[in-house]
C-alpha positions in Angstrom: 105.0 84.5 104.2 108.9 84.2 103.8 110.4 82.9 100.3 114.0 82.2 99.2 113.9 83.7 95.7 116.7 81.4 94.7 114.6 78.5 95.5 111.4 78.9 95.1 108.7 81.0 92.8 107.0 84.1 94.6 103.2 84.5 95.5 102.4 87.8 92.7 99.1 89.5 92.7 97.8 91.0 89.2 95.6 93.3 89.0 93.8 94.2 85.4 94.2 90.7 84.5 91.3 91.0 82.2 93.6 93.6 80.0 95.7 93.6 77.3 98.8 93.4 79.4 97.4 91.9 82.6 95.9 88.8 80.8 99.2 87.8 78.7 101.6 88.6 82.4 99.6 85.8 83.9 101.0 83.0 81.8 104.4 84.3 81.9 104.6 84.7 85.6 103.6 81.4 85.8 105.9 80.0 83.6 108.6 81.5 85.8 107.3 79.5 88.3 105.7 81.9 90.6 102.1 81.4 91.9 99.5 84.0 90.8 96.5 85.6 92.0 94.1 87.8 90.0 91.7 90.7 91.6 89.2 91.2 89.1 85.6 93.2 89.4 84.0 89.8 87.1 85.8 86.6 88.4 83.9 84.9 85.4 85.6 87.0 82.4 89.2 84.8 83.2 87.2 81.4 83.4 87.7 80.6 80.0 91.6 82.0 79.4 94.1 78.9 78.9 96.1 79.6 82.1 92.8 79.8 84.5 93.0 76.4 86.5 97.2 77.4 87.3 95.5 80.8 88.9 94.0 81.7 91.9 91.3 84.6 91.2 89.2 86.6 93.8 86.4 89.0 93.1 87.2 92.5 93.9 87.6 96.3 93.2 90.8 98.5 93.4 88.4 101.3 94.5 87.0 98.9 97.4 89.7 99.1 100.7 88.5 95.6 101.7 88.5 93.6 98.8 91.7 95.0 98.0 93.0 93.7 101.6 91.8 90.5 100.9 93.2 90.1 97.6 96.7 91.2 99.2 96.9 88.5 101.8 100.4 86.6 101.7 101.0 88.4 98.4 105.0 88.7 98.2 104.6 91.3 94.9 101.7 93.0 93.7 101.3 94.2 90.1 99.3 97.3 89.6 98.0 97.5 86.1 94.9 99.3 85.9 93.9 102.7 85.2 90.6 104.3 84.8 91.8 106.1 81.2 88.9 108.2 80.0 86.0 106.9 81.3 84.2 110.2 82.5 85.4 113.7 84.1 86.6 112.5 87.0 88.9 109.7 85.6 91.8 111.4 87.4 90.1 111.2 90.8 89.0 107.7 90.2 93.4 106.8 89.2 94.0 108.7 92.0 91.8 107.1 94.7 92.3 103.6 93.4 96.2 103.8 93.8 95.9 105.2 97.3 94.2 103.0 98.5 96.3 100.0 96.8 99.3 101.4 98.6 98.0 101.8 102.2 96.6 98.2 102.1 100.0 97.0 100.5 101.9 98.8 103.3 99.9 97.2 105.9 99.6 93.6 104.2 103.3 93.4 103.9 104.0 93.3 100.3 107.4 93.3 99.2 106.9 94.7 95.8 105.0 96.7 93.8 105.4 96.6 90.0 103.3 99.0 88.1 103.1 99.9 84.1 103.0 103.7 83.4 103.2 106.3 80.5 106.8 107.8 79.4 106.6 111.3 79.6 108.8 113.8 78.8 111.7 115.5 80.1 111.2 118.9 80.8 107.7 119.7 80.3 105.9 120.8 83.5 103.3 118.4 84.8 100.5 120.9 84.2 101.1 120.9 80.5 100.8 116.8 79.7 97.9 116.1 78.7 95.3 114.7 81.8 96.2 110.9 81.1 100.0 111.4 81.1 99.3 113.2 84.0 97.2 111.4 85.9 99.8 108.3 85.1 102.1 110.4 86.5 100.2 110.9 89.6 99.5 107.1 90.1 103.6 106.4 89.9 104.5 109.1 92.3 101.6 107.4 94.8 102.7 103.9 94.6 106.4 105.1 95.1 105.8 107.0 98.3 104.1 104.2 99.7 106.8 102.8 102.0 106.5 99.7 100.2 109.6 99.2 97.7 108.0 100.1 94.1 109.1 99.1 90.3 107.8 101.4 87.9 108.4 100.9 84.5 107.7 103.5 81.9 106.7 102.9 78.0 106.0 105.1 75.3 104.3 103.3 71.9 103.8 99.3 72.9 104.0 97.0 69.7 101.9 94.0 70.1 99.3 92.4 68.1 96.4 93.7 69.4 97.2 96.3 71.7 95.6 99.8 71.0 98.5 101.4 70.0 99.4 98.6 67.2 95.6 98.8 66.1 95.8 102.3 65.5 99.0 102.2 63.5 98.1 99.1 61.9 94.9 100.3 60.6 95.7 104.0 60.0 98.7 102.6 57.5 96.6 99.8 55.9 93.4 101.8 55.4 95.1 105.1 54.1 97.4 105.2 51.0 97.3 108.9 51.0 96.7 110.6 54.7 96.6 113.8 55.7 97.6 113.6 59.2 97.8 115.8 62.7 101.5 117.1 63.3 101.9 115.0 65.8 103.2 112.3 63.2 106.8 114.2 63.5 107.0 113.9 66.8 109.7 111.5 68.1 108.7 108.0 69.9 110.8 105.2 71.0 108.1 102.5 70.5 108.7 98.8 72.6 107.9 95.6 71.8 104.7 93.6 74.3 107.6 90.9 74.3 110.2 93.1 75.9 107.6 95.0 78.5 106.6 91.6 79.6 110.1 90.7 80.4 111.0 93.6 81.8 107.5 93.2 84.2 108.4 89.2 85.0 112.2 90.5 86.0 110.8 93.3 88.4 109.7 91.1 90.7 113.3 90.1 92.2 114.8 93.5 92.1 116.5 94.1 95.4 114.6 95.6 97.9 116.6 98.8 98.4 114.9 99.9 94.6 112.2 102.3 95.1 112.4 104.4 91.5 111.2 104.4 88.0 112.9 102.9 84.8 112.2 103.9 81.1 111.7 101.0 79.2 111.8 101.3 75.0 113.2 99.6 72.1 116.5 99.5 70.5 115.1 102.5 67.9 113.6 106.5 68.1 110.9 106.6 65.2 108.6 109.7 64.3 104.8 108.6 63.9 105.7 108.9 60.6 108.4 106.7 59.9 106.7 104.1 61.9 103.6 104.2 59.5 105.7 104.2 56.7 108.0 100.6 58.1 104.9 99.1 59.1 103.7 99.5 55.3 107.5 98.2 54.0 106.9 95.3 56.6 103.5 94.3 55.4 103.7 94.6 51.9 102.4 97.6 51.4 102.6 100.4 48.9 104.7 103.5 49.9 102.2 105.8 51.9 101.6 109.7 51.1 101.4 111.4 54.5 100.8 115.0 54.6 101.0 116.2 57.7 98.5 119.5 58.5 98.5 121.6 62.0 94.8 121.8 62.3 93.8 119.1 63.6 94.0 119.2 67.6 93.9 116.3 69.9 90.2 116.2 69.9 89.8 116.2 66.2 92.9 113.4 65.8 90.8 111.4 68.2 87.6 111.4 66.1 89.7 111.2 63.1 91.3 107.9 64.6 88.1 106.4 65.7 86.2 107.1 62.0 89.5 105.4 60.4 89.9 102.4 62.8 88.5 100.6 65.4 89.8 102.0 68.3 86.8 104.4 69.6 87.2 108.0 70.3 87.5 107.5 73.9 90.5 105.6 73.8 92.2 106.7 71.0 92.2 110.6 72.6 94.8 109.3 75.4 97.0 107.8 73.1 96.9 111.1 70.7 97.2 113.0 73.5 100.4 111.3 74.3 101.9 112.0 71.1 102.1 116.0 71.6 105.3 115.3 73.2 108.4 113.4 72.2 108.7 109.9 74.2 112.1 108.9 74.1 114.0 107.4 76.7 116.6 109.0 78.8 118.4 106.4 80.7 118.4 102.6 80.5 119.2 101.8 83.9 117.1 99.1 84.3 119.5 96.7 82.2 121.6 96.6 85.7 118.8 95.3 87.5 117.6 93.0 84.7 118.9 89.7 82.9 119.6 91.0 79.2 117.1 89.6 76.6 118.1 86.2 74.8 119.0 88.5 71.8 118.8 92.5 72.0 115.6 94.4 72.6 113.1 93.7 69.7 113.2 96.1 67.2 110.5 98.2 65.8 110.2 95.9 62.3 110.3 92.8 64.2 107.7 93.8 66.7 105.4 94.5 64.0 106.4 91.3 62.3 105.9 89.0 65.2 102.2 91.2 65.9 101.3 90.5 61.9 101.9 87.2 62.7 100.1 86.9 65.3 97.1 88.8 63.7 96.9 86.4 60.4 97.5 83.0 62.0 94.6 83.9 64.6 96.7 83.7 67.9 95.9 86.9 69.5 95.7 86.0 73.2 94.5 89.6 74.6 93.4 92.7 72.8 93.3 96.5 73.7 89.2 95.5 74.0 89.6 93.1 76.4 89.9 95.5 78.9 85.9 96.9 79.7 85.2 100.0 78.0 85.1 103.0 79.6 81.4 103.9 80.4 79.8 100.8 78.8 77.5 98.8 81.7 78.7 96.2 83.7 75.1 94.9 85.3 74.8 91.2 85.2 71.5 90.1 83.1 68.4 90.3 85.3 67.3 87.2 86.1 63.7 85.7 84.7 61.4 86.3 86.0 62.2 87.3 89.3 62.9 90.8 87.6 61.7 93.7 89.9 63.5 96.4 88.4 60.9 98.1 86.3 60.5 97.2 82.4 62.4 94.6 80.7 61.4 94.0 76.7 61.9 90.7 75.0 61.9 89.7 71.4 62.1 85.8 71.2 62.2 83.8 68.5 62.6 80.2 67.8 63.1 77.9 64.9 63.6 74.6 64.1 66.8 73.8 62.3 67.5 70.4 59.8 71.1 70.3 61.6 72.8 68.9 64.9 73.1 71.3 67.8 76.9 70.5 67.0 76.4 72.4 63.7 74.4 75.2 65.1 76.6 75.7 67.7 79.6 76.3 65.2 77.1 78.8 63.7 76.7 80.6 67.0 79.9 80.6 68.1 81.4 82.2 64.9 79.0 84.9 64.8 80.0 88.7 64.3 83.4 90.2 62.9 84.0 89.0 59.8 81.8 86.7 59.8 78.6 89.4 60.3 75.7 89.0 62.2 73.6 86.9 59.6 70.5 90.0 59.2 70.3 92.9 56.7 74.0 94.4 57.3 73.2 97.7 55.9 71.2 98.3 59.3 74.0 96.5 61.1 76.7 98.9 59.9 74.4 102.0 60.4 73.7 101.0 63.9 77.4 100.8 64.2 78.3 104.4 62.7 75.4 105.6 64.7 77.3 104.1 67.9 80.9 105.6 66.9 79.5 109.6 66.2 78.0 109.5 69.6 81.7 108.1 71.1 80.6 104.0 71.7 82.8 101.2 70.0 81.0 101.0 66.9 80.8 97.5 64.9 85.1 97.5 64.5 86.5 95.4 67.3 85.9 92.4 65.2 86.5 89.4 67.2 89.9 88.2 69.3 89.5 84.9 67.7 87.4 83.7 64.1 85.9 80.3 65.7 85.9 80.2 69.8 84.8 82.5 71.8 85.4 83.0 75.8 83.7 84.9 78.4 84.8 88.7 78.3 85.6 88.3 74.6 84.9 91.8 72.7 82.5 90.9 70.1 82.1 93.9 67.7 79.9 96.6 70.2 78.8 93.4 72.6 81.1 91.7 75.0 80.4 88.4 76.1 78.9 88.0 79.3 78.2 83.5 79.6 79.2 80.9 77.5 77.5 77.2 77.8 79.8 75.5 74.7 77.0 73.9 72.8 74.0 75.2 74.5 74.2 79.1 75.4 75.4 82.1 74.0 74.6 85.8 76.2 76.2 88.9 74.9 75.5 92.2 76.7 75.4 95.3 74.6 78.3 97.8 74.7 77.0 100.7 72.2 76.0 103.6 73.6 72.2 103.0 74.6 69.8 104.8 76.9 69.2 101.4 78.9 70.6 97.7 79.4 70.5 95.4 76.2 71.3 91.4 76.0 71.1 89.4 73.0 71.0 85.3 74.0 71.4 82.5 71.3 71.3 78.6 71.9 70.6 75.3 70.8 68.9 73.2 72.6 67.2 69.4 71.5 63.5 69.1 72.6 61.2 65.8 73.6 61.3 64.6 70.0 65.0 64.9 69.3 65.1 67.6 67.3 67.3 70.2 67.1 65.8 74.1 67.9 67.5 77.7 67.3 66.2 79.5 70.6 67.2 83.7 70.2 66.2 86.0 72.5 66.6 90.2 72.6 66.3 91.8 76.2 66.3 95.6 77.1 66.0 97.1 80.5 65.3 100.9 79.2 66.3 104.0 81.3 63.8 106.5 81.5 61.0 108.0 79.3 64.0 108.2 76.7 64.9 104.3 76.7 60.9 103.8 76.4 60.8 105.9 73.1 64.0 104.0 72.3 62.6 100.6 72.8 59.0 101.5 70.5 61.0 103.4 68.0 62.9 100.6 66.9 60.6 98.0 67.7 59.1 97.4 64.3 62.1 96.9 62.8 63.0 93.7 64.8 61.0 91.0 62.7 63.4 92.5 60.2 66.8 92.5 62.1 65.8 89.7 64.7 63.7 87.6 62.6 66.2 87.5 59.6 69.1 86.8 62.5 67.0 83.8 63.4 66.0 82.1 59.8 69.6 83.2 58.3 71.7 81.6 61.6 69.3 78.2 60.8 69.9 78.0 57.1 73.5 78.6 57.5 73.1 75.5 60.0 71.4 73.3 57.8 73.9 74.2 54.8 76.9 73.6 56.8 75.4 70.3 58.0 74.3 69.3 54.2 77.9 69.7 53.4 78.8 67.4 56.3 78.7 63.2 54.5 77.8 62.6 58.5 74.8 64.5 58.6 71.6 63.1 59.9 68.4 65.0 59.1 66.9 66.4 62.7 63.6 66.4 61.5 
């Protein structure tokens, strides 16, 4: 497929299109009129995202030759923005893998483009010494390049956006913390960029000229220590002056658990991006502004980017989030269907109510549940469950929710995700704590033959092994409590939002 770039928009592909970057390129590749396809693993997680009837999306898997193929097909520029981070041993053999094969089957397909997001490293320290993720980034950026297929790679240090990881973790460790004592790491030098300017810079890279096969640092106008940038976030929010004490003890694996007890970034996540910070990530050259169309105004600076994030954060209008990318580890299988279910045990707890509301009413109910609005049974269990979950490295009960009332399929809902959405009728979350088995927790509202309205709840859990079996019994008798509570709480908060409501009409 030929194009004239001066006339008309290019055919992109994006991959990690349910991540934090992936999901907000979409919508600004489209704007600039090109035509976008998405290769995702669960087609159904971008069904819900504003942008999804302007986008083509295929099922697929960066790890599988032929879907990748597929998904490449008349693509003019292909974005490469996955990476398996830490999600087991052999993460580096999975990034390593993955991007091989994207760059054979870009190479044959024809692709004029790749464009892929990486790490900054820095200058003068031997591969062998960065820590595995910088490394393994590394790796991934010298594959793509020597593919024979002309590559963009753009490198960032410290991304500024509301809601990616890397804001979460300032934003929370500055907020929660008036007086820190903090890994070294908080002197080390970091030129942090704003989403806003490593979007632009991703949209532009698609009509560099073909004779560019290299990589480009990308950062903001500013170099900031850890420190300094906790201590401007707190000037830029309001915030009393912070007391940071920096300490040497604490190595990378301590700073991660340290980060994942303080905010609600998890362990497993948070280790990469401490990791990162060993070195100083500053940018040496800026080459990419010849290859670029300069920013409206200059690059965003570090207090604006935080800002236009805070912003973003208290007017509710956060469109992706560092969790809505899956997490590493956490199970992917679709709900077993019922009851055609072959595959060994699968435990239930229903319950079901009658509620003296509309399904309208319960709905809103359902839909707002978790993050701050809690889970409507005995939180003390609730946030012990959670702590339980972030000791053993899951999620824990932190990620909160991306927005308070609506909710869309591949949302991050505290340690669930959500795996269907019928608005009005159907609710299906699929555990994401650390669990020795498969768990689902379904919530509708459904009218039956007599017009009234019902709260329908049910708990499933597909247990691995004799362990999952123990797990299963040993916390069985505490359902009526946790369930049953869930059930008549959701119901009564139902029937009390509808009393409020002069429209109400009594179900029943």
């Amino acid at each position: 497929m030929e194009h004239d770039d001066t006339r008309e928009g290019l055919r992109c592909l994006v991959t990690g299109a349910t991540g934090y970057i992936g999901g907000r390129l979409v919508p600004e590749l489209l704007s600039a009129g090109h035509r976008v396809r998405c290769l995702a693993r669960s087609p159904d997680r971008l069904r819900d995202h504003p942008w999804a009837d302007r986008a083509e999306v295929v099922a697929g898997d960066v790890t599988d030759a032929a879907s990748v193929a597929r998904a490449l097909a008349g693509v003019d520029v292909a974005y490469y923005l996955v990476h398996a981070m830490s999600s087991g041993k052999d993460f580096e053999e999975t990034d390593r893998r993955a991007a091989l094969i994207f760059a054979e089957q870009a190479r044959i397909a024809g692709v004029r483009r790749i464009v892929h997001l990486s790490g900054l490293t820095p200058a003068g320290v031997p591969e062998h010494e960065l820590s595995p993720h910088l490394r393994s980034r590394a790796e991934v950026a010298r594959i793509l390049l020597d593919s024979g297929v002309p590559t963009t790679v753009l490198r960032a240090a410290v991304v500024i956006g509301s809601g990616s990881a890397s804001f979460e973790m300032l934003r929370y460790l500055t907020e929660r913390l008036p007086v820190m004592v903090t890994p070294s790491w908080v002197h080390t030098r970091i030129q942090p960029v704003a989403v806003r300017d490593v979007l632009r810079a991703l949209v532009g890279s698609a009509r560099m000229p073909s004779d560019v096969n290299r990589a480009f640092d990308i950062g903001g106008p500013e170099v900031l220590t850890y420190r300094q940038m906790m201590v401007r976030y707190a000037a830029v929010a309001g915030l009393p002056r912070r007391i940071i004490v920096p300490v040497p003890v604490l190595t990378p694996g301590l700073s991660s658990h340290w980060v994942g007890l303080v905010t609600p970034v998890p362990a497993s996540i948070a280790r990469p991006l401490t990791e990162s910070l060993r070195h100083e990530v500053v940018c040496h050259e800026h080459d990419i502004a010849r290859h670029l169309p300069g920013p409206p105004g200059r690059p965003i600076g570090f207090d604006e980017a935080v800002r236009l994030a805070l912003q973003r954060v208290r007017e509710a209008r956060v469109t992706t989030r560092w969790s809505s990318a899956s997490v590493p580890g956490a199970p992917s299988d679709p709900m077993p269907t019922d009851p055609d279910w072959a595959g060994g045990s699968l435990y239930s707890d229903h319950r079901e109510l009658l509620v003296d509301a509309s399904p309208q009413a319960l709905w809103r109910v359902i839909e707002g549940i978790g993050g701050e609005n809690g889970w409507y049974s005995f939180p003390l269990a609730w946030a012990v469950r959670g702590r339980l979950d972030r000791l053993v490295g899951g999620v824990g009960l932190r990620r909160g929710r991306r927005d308070a009332a609506r909710l869309r399929v591949g949302d991050s809902l505290d340690f669930w995700r959500v795996e269907a959405i019928e608005p009005g009728r159907l609710l299906r979350l699929r555990a994401e704590m650390r669990l020795p088995g498969l768990a689902w927790l379904e919530m509708g509202a459904v009218t039956d033959e007599d017009g009234r309205t019902r709260y329908r709840q049910r708990a499933l859990f597909h247990p691995h092994g004799l362990l999952g079996q123990a797990y299963w019994w040993s916390v069985s008798p505490f359902h009526a409590i946790v369930f049953g509570g869930m059930a008549r709480n959701i119901a009564r908060a139902a029937a009390g939002s509808a009393a409020r409501d002069p429209q109400h009409t009594p179900s029943h």
